[in-house]
N, CA, C and O atoms as a GROMACS GRO file, in nm:
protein
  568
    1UNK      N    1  12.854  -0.319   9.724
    1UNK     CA    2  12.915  -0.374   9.604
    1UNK      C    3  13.058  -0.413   9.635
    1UNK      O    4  13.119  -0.322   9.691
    2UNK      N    5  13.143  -0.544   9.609
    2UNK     CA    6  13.243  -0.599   9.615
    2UNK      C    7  13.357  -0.541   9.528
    2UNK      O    8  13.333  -0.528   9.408
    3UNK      N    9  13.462  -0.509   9.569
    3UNK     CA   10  13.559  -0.535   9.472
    3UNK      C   11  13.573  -0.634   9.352
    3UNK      O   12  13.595  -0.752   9.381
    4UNK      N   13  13.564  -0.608   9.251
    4UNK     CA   14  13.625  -0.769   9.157
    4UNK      C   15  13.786  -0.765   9.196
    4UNK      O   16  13.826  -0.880   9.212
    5UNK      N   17  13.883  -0.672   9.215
    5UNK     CA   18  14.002  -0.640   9.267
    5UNK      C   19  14.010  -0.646   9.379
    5UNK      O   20  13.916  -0.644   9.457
    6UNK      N   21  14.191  -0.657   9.420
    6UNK     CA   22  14.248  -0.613   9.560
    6UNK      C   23  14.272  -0.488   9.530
    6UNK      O   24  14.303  -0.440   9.639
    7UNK      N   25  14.279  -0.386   9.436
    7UNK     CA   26  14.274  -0.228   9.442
    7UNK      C   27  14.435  -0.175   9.428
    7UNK      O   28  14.527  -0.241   9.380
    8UNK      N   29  14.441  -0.068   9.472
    8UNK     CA   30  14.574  -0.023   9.435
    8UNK      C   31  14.625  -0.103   9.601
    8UNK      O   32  14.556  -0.104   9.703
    9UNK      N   33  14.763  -0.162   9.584
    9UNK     CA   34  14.826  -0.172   9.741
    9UNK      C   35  14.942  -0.113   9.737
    9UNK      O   36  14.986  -0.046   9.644
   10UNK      N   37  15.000  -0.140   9.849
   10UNK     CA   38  15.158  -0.067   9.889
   10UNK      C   39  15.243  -0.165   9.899
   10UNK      O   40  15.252  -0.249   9.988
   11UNK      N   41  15.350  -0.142   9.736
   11UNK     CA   42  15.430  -0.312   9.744
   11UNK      C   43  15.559  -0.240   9.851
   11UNK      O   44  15.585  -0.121   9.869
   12UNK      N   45  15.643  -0.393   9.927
   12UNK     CA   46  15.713  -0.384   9.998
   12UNK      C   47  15.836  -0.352   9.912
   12UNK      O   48  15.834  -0.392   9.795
   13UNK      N   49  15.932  -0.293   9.951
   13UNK     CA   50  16.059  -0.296   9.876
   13UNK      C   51  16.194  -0.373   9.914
   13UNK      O   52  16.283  -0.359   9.998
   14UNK      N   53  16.170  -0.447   9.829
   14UNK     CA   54  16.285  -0.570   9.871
   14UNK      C   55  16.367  -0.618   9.729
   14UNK      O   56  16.336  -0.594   9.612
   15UNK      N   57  16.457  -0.677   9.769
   15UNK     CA   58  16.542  -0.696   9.638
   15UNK      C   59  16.418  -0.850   9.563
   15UNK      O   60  16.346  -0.932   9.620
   16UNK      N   61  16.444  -0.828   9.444
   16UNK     CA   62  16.381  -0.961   9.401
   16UNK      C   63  16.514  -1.061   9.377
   16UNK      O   64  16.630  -1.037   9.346
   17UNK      N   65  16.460  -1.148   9.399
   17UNK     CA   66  16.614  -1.301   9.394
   17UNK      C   67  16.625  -1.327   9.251
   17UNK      O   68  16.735  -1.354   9.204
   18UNK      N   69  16.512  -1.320   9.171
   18UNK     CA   70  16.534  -1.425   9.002
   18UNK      C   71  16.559  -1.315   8.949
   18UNK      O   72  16.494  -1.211   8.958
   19UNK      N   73  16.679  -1.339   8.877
   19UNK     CA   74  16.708  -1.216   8.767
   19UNK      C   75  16.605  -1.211   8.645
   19UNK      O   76  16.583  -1.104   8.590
   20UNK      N   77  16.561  -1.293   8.617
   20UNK     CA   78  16.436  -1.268   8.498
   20UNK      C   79  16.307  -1.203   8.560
   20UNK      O   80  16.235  -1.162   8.470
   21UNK      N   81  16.262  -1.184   8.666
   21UNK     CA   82  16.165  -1.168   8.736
   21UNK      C   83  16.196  -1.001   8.757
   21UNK      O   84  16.116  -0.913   8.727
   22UNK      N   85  16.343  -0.978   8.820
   22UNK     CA   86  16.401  -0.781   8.799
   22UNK      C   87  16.348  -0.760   8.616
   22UNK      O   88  16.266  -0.671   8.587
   23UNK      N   89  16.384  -0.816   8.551
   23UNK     CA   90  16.373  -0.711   8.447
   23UNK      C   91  16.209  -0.665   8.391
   23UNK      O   92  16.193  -0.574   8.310
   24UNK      N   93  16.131  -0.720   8.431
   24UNK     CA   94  15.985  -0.738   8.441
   24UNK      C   95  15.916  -0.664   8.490
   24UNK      O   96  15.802  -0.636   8.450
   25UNK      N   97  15.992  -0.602   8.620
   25UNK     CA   98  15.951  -0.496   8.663
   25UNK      C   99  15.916  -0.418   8.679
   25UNK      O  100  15.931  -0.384   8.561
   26UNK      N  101  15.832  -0.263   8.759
   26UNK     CA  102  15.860  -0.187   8.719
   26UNK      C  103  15.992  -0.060   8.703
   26UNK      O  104  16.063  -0.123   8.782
   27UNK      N  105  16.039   0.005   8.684
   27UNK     CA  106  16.175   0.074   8.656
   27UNK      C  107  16.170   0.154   8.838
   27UNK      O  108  16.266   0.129   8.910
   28UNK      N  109  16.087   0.219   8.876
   28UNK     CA  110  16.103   0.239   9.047
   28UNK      C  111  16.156   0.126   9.151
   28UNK      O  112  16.228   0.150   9.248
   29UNK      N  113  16.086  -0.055   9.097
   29UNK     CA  114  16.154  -0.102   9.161
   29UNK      C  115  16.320  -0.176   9.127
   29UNK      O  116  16.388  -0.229   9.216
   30UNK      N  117  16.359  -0.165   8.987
   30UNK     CA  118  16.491  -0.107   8.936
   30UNK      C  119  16.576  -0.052   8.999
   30UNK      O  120  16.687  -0.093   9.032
   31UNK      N  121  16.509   0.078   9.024
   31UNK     CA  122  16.609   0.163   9.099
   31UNK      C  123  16.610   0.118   9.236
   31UNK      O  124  16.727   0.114   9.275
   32UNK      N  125  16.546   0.090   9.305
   32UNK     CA  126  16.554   0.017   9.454
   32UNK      C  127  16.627  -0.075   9.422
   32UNK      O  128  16.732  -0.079   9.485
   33UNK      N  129  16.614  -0.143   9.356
   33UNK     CA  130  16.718  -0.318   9.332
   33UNK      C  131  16.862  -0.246   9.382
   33UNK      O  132  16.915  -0.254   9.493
   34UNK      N  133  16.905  -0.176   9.265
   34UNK     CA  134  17.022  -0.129   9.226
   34UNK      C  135  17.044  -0.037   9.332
   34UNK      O  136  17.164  -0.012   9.325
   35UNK      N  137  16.983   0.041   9.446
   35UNK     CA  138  17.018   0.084   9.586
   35UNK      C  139  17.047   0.034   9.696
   35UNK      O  140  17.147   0.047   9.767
   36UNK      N  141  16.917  -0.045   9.710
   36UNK     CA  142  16.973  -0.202   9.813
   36UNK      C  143  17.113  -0.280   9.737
   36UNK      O  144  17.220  -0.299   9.794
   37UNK      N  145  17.083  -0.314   9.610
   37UNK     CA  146  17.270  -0.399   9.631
   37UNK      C  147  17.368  -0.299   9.649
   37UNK      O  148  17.441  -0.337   9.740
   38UNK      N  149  17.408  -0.180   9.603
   38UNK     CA  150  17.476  -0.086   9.574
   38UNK      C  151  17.497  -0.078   9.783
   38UNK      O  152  17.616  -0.082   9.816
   39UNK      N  153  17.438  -0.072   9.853
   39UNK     CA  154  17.420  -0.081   9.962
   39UNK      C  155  17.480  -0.181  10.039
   39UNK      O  156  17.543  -0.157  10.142
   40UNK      N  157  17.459  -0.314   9.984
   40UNK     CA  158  17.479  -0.443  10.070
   40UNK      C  159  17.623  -0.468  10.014
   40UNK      O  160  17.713  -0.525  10.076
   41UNK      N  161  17.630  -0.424   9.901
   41UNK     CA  162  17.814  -0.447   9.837
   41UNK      C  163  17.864  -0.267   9.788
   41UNK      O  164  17.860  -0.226   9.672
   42UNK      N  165  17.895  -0.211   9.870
   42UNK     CA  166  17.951  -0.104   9.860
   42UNK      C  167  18.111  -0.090   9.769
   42UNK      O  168  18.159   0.023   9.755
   43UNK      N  169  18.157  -0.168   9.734
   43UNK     CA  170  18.275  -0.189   9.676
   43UNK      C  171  18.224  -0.275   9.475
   43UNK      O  172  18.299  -0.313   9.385
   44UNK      N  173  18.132  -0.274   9.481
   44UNK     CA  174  18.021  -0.292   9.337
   44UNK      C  175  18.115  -0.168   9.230
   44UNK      O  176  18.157  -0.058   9.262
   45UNK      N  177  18.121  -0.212   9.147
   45UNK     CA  178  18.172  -0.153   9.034
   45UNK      C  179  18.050  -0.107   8.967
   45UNK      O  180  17.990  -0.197   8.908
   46UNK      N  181  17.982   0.045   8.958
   46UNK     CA  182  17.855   0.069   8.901
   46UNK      C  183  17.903   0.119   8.740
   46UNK      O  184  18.017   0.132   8.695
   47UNK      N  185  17.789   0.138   8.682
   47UNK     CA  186  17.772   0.195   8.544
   47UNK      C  187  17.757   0.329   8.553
   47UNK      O  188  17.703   0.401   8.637
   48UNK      N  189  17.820   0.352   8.441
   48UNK     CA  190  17.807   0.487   8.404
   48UNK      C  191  17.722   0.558   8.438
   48UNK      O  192  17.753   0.656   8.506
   49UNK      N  193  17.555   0.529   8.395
   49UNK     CA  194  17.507   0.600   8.404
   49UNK      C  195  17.403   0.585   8.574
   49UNK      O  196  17.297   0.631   8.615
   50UNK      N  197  17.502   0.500   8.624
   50UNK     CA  198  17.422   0.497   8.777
   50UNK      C  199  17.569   0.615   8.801
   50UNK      O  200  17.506   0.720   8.806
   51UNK      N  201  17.650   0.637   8.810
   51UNK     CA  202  17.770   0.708   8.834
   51UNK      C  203  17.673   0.855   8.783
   51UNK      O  204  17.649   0.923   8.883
   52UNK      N  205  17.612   0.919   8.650
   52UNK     CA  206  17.560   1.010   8.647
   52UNK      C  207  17.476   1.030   8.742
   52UNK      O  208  17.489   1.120   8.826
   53UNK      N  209  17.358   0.928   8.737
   53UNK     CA  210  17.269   1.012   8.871
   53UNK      C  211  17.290   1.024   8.998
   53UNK      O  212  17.215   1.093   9.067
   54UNK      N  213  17.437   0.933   9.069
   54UNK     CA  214  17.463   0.925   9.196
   54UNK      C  215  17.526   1.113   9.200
   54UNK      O  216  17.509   1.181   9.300
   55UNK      N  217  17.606   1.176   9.055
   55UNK     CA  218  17.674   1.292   9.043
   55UNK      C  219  17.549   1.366   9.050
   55UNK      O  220  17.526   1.436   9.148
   56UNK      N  221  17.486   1.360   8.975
   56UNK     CA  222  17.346   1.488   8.965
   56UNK      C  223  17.248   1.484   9.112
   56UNK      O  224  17.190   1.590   9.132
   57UNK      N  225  17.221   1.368   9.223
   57UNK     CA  226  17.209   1.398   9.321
   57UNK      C  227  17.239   1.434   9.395
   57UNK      O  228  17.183   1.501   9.481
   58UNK      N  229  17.408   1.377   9.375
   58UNK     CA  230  17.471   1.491   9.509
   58UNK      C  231  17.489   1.651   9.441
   58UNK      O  232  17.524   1.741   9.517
   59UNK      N  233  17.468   1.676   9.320
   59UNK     CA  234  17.511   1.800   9.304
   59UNK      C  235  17.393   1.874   9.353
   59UNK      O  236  17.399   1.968   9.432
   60UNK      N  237  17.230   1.804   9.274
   60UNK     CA  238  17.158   1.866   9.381
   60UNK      C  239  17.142   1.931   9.545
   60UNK      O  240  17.103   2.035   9.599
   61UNK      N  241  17.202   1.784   9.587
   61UNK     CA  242  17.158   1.805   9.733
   61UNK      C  243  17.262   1.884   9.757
   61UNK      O  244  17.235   1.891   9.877
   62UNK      N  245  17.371   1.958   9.746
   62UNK     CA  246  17.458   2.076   9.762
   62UNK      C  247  17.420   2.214   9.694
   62UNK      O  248  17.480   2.316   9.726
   63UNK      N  249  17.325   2.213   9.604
   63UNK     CA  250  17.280   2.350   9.550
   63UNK      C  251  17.196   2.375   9.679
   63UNK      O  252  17.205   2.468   9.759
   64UNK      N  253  17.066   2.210   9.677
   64UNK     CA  254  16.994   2.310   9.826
   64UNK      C  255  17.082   2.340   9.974
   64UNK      O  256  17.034   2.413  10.061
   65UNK      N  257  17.175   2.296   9.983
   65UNK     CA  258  17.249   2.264  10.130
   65UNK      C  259  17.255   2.465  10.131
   65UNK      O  260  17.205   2.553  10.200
   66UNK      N  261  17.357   2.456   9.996
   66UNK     CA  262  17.390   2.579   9.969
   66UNK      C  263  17.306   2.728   9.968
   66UNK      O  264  17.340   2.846   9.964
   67UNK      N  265  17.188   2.659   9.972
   67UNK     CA  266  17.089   2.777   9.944
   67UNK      C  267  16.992   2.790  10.091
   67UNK      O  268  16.924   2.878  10.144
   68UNK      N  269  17.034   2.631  10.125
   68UNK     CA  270  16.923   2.656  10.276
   68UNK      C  271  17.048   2.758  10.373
   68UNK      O  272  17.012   2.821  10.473
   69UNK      N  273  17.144   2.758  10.340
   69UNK     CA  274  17.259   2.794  10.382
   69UNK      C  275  17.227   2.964  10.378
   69UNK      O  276  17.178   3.032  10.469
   70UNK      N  277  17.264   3.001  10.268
   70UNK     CA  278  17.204   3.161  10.216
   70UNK      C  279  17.091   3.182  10.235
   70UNK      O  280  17.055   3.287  10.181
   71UNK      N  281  16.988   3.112  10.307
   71UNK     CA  282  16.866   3.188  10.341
   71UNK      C  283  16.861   3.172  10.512
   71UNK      O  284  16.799   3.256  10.576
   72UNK      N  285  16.919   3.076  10.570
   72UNK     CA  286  16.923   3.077  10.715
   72UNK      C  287  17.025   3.217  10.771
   72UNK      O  288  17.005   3.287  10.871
   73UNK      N  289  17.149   3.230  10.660
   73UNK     CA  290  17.210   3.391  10.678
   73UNK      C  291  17.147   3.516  10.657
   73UNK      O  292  17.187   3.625  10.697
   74UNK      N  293  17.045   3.488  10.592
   74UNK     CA  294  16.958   3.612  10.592
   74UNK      C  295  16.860   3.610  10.653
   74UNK      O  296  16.797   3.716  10.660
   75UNK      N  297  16.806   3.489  10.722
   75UNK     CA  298  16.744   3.515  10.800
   75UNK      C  299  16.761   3.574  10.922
   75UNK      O  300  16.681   3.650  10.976
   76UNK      N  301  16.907   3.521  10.982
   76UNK     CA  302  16.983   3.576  11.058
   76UNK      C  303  17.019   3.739  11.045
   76UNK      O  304  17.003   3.816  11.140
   77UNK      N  305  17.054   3.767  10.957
   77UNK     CA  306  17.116   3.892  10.941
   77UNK      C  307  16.967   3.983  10.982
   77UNK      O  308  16.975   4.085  11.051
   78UNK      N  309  16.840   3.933  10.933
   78UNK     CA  310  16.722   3.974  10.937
   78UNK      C  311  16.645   3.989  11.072
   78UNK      O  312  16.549   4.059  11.104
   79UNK      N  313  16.718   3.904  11.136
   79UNK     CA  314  16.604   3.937  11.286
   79UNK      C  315  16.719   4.020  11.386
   79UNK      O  316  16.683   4.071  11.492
   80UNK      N  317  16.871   4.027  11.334
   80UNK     CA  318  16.965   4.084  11.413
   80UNK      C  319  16.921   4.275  11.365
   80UNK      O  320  16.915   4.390  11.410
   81UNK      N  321  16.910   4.225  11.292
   81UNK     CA  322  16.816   4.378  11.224
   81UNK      C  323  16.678   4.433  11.268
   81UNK      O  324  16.635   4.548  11.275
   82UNK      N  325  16.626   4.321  11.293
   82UNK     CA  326  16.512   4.371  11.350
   82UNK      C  327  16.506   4.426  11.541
   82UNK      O  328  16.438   4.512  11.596
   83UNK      N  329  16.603   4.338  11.591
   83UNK     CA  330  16.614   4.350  11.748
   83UNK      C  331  16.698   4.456  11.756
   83UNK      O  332  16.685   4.510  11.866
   84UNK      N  333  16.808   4.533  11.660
   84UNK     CA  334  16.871   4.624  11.692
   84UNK      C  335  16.762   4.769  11.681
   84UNK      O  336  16.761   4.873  11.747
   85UNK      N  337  16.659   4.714  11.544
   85UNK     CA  338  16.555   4.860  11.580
   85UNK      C  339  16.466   4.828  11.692
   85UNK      O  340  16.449   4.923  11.769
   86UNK      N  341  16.420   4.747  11.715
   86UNK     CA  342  16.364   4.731  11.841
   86UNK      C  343  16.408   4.759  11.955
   86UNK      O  344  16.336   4.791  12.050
   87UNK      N  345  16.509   4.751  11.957
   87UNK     CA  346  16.660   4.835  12.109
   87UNK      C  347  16.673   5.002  12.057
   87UNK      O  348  16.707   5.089  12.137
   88UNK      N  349  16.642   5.031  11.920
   88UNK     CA  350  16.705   5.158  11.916
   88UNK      C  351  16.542   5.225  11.940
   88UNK      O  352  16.545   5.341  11.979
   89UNK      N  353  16.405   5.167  11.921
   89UNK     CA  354  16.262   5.243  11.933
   89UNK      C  355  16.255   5.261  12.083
   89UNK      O  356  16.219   5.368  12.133
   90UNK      N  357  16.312   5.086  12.199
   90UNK     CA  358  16.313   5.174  12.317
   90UNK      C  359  16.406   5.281  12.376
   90UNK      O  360  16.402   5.346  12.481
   91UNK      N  361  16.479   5.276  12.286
   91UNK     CA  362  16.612   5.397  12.390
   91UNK      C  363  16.567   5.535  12.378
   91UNK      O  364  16.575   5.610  12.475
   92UNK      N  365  16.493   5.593  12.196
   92UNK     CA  366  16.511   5.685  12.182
   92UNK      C  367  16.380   5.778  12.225
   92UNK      O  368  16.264   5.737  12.229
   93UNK      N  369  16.424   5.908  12.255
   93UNK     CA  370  16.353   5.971  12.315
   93UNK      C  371  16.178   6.024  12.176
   93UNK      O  372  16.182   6.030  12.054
   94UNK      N  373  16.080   6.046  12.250
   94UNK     CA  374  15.963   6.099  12.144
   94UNK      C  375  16.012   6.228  12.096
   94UNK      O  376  16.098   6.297  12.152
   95UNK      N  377  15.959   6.251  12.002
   95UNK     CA  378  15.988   6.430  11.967
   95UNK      C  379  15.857   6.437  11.939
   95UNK      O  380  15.775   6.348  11.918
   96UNK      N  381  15.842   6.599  11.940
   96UNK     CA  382  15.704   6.666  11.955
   96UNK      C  383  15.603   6.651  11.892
   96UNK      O  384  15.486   6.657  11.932
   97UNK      N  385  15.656   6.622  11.757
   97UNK     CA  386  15.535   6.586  11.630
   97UNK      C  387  15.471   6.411  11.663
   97UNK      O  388  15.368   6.362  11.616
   98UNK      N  389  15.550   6.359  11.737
   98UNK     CA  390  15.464   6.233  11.773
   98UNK      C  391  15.347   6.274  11.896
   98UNK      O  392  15.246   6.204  11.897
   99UNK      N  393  15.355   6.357  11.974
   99UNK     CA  394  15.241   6.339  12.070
   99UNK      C  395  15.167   6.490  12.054
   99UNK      O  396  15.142   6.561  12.151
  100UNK      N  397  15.131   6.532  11.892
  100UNK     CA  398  15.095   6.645  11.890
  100UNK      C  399  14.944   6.597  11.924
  100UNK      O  400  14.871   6.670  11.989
  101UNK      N  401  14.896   6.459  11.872
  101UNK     CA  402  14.745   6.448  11.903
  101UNK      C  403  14.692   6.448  12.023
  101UNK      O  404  14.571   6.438  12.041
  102UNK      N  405  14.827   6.464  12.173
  102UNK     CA  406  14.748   6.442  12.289
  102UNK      C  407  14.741   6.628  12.342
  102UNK      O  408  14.692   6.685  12.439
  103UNK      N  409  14.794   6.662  12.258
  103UNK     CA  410  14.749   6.861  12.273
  103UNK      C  411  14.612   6.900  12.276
  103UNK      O  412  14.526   6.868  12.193
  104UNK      N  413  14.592   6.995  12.413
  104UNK     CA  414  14.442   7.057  12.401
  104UNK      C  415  14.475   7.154  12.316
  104UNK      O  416  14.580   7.184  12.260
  105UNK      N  417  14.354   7.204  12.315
  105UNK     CA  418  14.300   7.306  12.258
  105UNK      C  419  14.438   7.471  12.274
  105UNK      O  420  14.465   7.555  12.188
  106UNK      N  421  14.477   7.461  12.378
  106UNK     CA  422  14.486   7.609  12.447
  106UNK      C  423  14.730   7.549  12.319
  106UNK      O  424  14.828   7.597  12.264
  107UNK      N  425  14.688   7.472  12.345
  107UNK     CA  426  14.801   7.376  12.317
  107UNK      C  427  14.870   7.394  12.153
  107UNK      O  428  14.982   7.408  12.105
  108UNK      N  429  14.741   7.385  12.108
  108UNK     CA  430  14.700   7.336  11.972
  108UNK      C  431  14.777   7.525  11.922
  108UNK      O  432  14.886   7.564  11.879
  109UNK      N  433  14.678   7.576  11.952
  109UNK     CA  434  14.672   7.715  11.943
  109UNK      C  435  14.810   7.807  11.972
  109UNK      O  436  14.835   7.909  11.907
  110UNK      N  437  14.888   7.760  12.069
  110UNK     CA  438  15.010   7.789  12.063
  110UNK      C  439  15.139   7.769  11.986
  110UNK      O  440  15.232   7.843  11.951
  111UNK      N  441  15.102   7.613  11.972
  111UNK     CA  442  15.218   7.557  11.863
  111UNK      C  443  15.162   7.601  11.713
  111UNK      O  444  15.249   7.577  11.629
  112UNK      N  445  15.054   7.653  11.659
  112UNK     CA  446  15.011   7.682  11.578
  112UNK      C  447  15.105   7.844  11.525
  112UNK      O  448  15.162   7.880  11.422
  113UNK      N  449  15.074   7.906  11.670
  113UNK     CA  450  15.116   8.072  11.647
  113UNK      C  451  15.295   8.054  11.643
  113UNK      O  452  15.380   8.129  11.596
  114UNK      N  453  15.310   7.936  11.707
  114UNK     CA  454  15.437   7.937  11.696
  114UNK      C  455  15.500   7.898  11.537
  114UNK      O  456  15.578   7.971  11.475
  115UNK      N  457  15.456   7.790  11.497
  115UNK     CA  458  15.481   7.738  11.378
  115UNK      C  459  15.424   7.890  11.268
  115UNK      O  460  15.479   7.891  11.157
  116UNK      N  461  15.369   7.956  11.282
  116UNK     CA  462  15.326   8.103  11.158
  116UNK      C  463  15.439   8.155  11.201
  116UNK      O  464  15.493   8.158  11.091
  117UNK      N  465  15.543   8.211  11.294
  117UNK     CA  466  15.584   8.308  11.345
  117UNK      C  467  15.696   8.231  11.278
  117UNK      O  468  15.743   8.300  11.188
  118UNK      N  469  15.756   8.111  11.290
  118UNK     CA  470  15.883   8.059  11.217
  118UNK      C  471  15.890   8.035  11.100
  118UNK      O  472  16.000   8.006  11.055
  119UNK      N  473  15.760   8.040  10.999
  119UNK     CA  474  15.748   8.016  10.862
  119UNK      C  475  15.720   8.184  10.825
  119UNK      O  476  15.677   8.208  10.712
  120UNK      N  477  15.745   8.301  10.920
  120UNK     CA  478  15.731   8.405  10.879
  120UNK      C  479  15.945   8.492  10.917
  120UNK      O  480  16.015   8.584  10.874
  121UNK      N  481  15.953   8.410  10.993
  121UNK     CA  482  16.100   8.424  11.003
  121UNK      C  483  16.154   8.340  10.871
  121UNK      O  484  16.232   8.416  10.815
  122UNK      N  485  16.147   8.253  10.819
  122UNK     CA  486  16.207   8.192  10.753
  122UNK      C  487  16.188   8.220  10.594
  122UNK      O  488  16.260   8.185  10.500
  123UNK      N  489  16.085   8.284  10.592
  123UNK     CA  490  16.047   8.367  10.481
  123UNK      C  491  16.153   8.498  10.448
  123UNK      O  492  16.225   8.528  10.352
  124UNK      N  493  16.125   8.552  10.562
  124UNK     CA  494  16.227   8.685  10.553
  124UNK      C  495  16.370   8.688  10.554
  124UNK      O  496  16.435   8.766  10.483
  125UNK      N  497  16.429   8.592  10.644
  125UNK     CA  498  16.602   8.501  10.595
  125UNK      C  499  16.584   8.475  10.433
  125UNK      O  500  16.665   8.518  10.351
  126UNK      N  501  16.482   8.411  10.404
  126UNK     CA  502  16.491   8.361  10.235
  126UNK      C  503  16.506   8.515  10.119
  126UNK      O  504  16.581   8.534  10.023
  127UNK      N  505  16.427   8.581  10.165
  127UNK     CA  506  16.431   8.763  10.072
  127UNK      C  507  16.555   8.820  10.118
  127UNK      O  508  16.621   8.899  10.051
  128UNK      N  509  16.585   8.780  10.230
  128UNK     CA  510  16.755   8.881  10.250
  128UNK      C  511  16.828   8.824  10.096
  128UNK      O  512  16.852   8.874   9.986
  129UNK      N  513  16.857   8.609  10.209
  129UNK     CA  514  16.984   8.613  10.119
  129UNK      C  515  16.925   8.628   9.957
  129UNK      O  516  17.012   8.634   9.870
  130UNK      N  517  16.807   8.633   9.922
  130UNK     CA  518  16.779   8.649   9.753
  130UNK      C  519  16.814   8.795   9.720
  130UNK      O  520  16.844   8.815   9.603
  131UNK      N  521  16.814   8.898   9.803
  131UNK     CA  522  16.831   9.039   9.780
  131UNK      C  523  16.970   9.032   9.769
  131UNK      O  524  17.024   9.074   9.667
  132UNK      N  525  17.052   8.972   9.882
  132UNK     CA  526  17.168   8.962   9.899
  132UNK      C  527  17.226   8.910   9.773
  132UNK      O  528  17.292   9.000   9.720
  133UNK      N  529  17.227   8.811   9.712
  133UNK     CA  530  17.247   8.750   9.617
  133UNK      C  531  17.248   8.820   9.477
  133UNK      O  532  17.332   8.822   9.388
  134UNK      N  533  17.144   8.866   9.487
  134UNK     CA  534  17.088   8.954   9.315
  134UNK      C  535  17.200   9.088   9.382
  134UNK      O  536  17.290   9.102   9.300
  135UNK      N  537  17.216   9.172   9.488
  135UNK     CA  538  17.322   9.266   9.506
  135UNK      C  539  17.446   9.220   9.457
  135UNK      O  540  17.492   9.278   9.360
  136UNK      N  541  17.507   9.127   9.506
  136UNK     CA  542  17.639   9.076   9.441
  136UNK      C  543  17.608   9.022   9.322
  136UNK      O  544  17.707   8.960   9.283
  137UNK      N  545  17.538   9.017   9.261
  137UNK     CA  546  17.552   8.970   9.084
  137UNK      C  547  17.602   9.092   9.061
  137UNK      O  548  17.718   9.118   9.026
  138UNK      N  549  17.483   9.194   9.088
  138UNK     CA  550  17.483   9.338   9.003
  138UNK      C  551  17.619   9.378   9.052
  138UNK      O  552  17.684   9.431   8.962
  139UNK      N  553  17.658   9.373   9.123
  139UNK     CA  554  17.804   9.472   9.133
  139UNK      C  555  17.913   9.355   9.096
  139UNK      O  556  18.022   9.369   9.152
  140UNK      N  557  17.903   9.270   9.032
  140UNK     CA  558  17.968   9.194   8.949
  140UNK      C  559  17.958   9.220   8.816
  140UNK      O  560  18.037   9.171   8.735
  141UNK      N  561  17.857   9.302   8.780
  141UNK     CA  562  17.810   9.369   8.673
  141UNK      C  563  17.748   9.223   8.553
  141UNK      O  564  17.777   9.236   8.434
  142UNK      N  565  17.669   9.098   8.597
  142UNK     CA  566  17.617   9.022   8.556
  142UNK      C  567  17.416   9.061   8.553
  142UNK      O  568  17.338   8.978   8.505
   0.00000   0.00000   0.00000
């Protein structure tokens, strides 16, 4: 089946020459008109409200400048953070509770009796100073 149309195409962007022919337009190629001359006569006295959107684009394009700005610093700050723990995981030495899973049996069983024997010391430091404590109330007479 044929087209009855040439379909949607891709118009070129060029200034149009007949001033009755610009206003006919559509308003996208408006704004191209008014970029290309604004372009070819840089010393053009514009309107107001081409003066607003030339202000509201550049203010845009400085919010993002500004923000690609504050996120490339944190990105930075972010991987200088990451390579300093990565320098501080190889320097520092393991401690015991990391390689308790490669303990045998005979292993297991030792650090076990050891760990009862210090939670049975640390029990009995705790009843002194509480004895200790409740003694000096009472002879404070509280």
């Amino acid at each position: 089946m044929e087209n009855k149309t040439k379909g949607r195409q891709k118009i070129p962007m060029k200034k149009i020459e007949k001033k009755q022919n610009r206003y006919a337009t559509f308003s996208k190629r408006r704004i191209a008109d008014a970029i290309i001359s604004r372009f070819q006569n840089p010393n053009m006295q514009l309107s107001d409200g081409t003066h607003l959107v030339e202000a509201h684009a550049r203010n845009t394009v400085n919010q993002i400048n500004n923000r690609f700005e504050e996120l490339d610093t944190i990105k930075d700050a972010a991987v200088a953070q990451t390579n300093l723990y990565n320098q501080m995981t190889e320097t520092r030495q393991r401690g015991w509770w990391e390689s308790i899973e490669q303990l045998n049996a005979d292993q297991v069983t030792q650090f076990e009796t050891w760990l009862n024997a210090t939670s049975s010391n640390l029990n009995d430091r705790l009843m002194q100073l509480e004895n200790g404590a409740s003694f000096s109330l009472a002879s404070f007479g509280m």
